[in-house]
C-alpha positions, -999 to +999 in steps of 0.1 A: +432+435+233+402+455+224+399+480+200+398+517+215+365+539+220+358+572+200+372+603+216+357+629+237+332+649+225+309+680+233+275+674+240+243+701+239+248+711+274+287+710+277+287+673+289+312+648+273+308+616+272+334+590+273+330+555+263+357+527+257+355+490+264+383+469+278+378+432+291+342+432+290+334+464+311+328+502+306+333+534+318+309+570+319+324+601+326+312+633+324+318+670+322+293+696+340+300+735+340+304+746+374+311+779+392+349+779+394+353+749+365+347+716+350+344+681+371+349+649+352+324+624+370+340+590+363+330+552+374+367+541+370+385+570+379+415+549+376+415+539+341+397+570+324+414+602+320+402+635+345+396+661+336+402+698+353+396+735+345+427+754+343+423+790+368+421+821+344+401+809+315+364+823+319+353+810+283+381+789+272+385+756+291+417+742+293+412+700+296+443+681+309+441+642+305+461+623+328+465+586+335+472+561+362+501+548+341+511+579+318+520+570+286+515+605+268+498+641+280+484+666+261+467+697+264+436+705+246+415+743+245+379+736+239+351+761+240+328+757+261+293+755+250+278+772+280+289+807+258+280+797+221+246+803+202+229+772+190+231+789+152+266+794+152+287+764+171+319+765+180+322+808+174+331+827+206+325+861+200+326+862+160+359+847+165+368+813+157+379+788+181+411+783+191+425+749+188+459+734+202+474+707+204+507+696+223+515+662+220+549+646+235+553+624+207+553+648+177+517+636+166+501+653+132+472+687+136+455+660+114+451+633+139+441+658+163+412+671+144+402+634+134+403+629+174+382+657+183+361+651+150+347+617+171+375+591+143+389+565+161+426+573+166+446+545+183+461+566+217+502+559+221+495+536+253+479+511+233+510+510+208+532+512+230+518+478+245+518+463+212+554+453+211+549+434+240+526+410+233+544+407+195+573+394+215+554+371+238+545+353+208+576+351+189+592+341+223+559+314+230+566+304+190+606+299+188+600+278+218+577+252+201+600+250+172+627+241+193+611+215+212+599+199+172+636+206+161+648+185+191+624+159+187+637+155+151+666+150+159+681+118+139+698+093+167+720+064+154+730+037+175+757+012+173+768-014+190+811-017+197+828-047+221+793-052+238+787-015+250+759+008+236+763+041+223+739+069+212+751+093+187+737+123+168+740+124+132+774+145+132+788+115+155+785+131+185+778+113+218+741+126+229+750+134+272+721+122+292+705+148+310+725+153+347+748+130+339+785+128+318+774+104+289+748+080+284+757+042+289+739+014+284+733-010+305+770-032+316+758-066+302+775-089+280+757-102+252+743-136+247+757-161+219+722-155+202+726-116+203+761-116+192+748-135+160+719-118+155+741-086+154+771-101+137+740-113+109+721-081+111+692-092+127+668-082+151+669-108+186+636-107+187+625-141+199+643-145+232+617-147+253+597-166+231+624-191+232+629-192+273+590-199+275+593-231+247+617-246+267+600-267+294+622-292+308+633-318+284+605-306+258+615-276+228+581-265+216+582-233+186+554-247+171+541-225+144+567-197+156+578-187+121+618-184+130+632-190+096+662-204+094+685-175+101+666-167+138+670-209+139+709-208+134+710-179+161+692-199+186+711-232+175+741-211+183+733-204+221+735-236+243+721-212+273+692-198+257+682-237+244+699-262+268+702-289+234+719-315+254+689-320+278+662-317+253+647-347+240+613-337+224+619-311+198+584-295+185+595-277+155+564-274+132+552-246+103+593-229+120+598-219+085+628-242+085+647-255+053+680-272+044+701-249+063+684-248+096+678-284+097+720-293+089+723-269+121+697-291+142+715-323+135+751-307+149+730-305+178+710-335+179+722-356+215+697-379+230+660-377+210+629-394+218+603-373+195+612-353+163+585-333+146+590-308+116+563-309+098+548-281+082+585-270+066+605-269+035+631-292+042+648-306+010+673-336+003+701-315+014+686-311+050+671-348+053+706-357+042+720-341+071+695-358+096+702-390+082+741-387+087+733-378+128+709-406+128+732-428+112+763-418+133+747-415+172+724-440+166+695-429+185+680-458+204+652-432+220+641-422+191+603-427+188+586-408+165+601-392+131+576-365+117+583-351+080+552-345+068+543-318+044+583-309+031+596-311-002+609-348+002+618-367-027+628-402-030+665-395-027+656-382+007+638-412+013+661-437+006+688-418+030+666-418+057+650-452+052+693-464+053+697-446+083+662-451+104+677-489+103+695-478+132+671-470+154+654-496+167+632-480+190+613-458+162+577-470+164+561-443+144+571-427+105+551-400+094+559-391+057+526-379+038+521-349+019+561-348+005+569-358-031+575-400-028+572-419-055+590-452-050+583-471-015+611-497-027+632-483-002+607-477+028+597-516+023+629-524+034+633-502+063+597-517+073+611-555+065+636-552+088+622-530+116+599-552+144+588-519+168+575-503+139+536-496+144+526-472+123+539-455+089+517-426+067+524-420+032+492-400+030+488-377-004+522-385-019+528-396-058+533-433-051+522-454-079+511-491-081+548-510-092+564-486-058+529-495-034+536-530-040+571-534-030+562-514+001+536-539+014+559-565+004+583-549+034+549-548+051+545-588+042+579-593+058+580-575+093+543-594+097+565-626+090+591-617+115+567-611+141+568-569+137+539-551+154+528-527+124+492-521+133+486-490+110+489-480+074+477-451+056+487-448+022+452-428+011+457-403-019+479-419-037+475-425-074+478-463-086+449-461-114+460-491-138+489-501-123+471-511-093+466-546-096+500-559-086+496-536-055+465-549-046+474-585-044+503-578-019+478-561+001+455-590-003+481-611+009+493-589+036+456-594+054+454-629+048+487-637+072+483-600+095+472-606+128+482-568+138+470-552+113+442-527+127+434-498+106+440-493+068+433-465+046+434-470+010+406-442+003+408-426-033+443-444-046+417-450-080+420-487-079+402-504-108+373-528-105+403-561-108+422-546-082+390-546-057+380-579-063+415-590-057+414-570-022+376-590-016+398-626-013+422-614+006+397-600+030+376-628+031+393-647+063+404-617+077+398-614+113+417-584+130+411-559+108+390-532+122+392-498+103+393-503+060+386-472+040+383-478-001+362-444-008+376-435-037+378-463-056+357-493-078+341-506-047+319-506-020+311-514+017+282-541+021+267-543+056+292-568+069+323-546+059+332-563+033+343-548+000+322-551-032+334-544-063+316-521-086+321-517-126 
């Protein structure tokens, strides 16, 4: 609100002026001697005070200010100027002025003076209004903290036989606004909530699960589930229909021993198996080789492990049970922790759809290379179809001559035998020379890679050894 004017006060020629600003505008009054009294001249008459001449006073004035809206009236005797020398102001007569002052609320001679004096005195109106707007605000401000306080409030919910309640943090039931009490939805959990809750987990991937499923096909591929969201879904035969799914696309899922001895309890009917990408130990390859070995899966195409944590323990369980399945045409092992391929030669031996086998980047030396392609030696003797091998990356340095000759020998009797990668296995200068006969009446073999070793290609694609 803006501030108040200066008071009244007596011009040269009896006029006064007042001035005071509210919302931008102002108001002139003012006060000319007359025959029977004083006028007040006003642009607002009804905000400014009038002013009238009280009948009987000839040289004394009597000023009455009123109001629209009366908040206070007083009465004030001012001489008037029309009467008093220029040397002398304010003396009527050789007497001195007379000043009153009534006021209604018990108001100081002091303040009066200071008001007639021109001071800025605050008039009762304007206080009186003050209160008003102080409790506008306070009301404005104790609104906006409740509104924060009920926004803070702390909400636990918990979850009891399948129904959902929402409770303050004194354990009362919040009430929903127009209604009794606020329910959740009526629907009964899912097998996979129920062990999410019972495990304290969040059942996040639903409906990333519902879109992997596409027919007979299970594709979380690079999902990230871990094995504790992998038990949950496991658990629900709804959410993941395992009986009708026969390709199960489970690579980088985070999975280990636990969530793969929960896939095997599952396992039915399986034509494609891929987890690559995990950390799947013995204990969980152990578990897949005892539901390979028990169902017997004659659909069973392609086997996957790549990049786990397999050791040769692992190997030789799955190598006993992969007997089984004759219809496996393709073993993917690389990037695990193989050292012996004693065990995989004889699953090879003996298996005739086998066409392809990777041992990429594993720790197989020269002793454990050559009694796998002496399985390989066998299965081409029995009429197998092995077409590819790719046994790159691993380390054979000295050791690598007894390797090489089985090799040598494998491509002097393999008529199926397309592509082979034996790129950086650090064979010695003996062990290439030895691959260079074996090569020389060779004519099936299309794809050889020996980067990475004591040879080169000449421009007939035949190895040379180098020193």
């Amino acid at each position: 609100m803006a501030s108040p004017g200066p008071a009244p006060r007596l011009g040269p020629r009896g006029h006064v002026e007042v001035k005071r600003t509210r919302k931008s505008t102002a108001s002139t009054a003012t006060l000319e001697p007359l025959d029977k009294g004083l006028a007040l001249h006003s642009s607002a008459s009804a905000e400014l005070p009038t002013l009238r001449r009280q009948k009987g006073a000839s040289t004394v004035s009597t000023v009455s200010l009123h109001r629209e809206k009366v908040y206070e009236e007083c009465s004030i005797e001012i001489q008037d100027s029309r009467n008093l020398p220029n040397s002398v102001p304010g003396n009527v007569n050789g007497k001195a002025p007379i000043q009153t002052a009534k006021r209604s609320r018990s108001e100081s001679r002091s303040d009066l003076q200071r008001q007639m004096s021109g001071a800025s005195l605050e008039p009762q109106w304007i206080k009186d209004k003050k209160p008003l707007s102080r409790d506008w605000r306070v009301a404005a401000a104790r609104a906006v903290e409740d509104r924060a306080l009920r926004q803070r409030k702390q909400v636990s919910i918990s979850l009891s036989q399948g129904e959902l309640e929402v409770k303050e943090q004194d354990g009362r039931a919040l009430p929903r606004q127009g209604t009794a009490a606020f329910q959740a939805p009526q629907r009964e959990l899912t097998a996979y909530e129920k062990v999410c809750f019972e495990n304290r987990l969040l059942p996040k991937f639903m409906t990333k699960v519902k879109d992997a499923v596409s027919g007979p096909v299970l594709d979380l591929c690079s999902c990230g589930l871990g094995d504790d969201q992998l038990v949950a879904v496991f658990a629900d035969s709804e959410l993941v229909p395992w009986p009708q799914i026969r390709r199960w696309r489970l690579r980088d899922a985070r999975m280990r021993d636990r969530g793969a001895q929960h896939l095997a309890k599952i396992l039915k009917e399986v034509e494609a198996l891929d987890l690559t990408k995990n950390e799947i130990g013995f204990l969980g390859a152990r578990s897949l080789a005892d539901a390979l070995e028990e169902k017997s899966f004659e659909q069973l195409r392609r086997l996957d492990l790549s990049a786990n944590i397999l050791h040769d323990d692992a190997a030789s369980c799955l190598a006993s049970a992969l007997k089984n399945c004759d219809g496996l045409l393709r073993l993917d092992l690389q990037q695990n922790a193989l050292q012996d391929g004693q065990h995989l030669g004889e699953l090879i031996a003996g298996h005739s759809q086998l066409t392809r086998i990777s041992l990429r980047r594993n720790r197989i030396t020269g002793p454990g290379m050559a009694a796998l392609f002496r399985g390989i030696l066998e299965n081409v003797r029995n009429g197998g179809q092995l077409a590819d091998v790719d046994v790159a990356w691993n380390p054979m340095a000295s050791d690598g001559l007894p390797a090489a000759k089985a090799m040598a020998q494998v491509f002097q009797e393999s008529a199926t035998l397309y592509h082979c990668d034996l790129s950086y296995c650090q064979l010695d200068f003996a062990a290439c020379a030895a691959l260079g006969e074996g090569l020389r009446d060779n004519h099936s073999l299309y794809g050889l890679h020996v980067v990475g070793n004591s040879a080169t290609m000449d421009a007939d694609g035949f190895p040379t050894p180098v020193e």
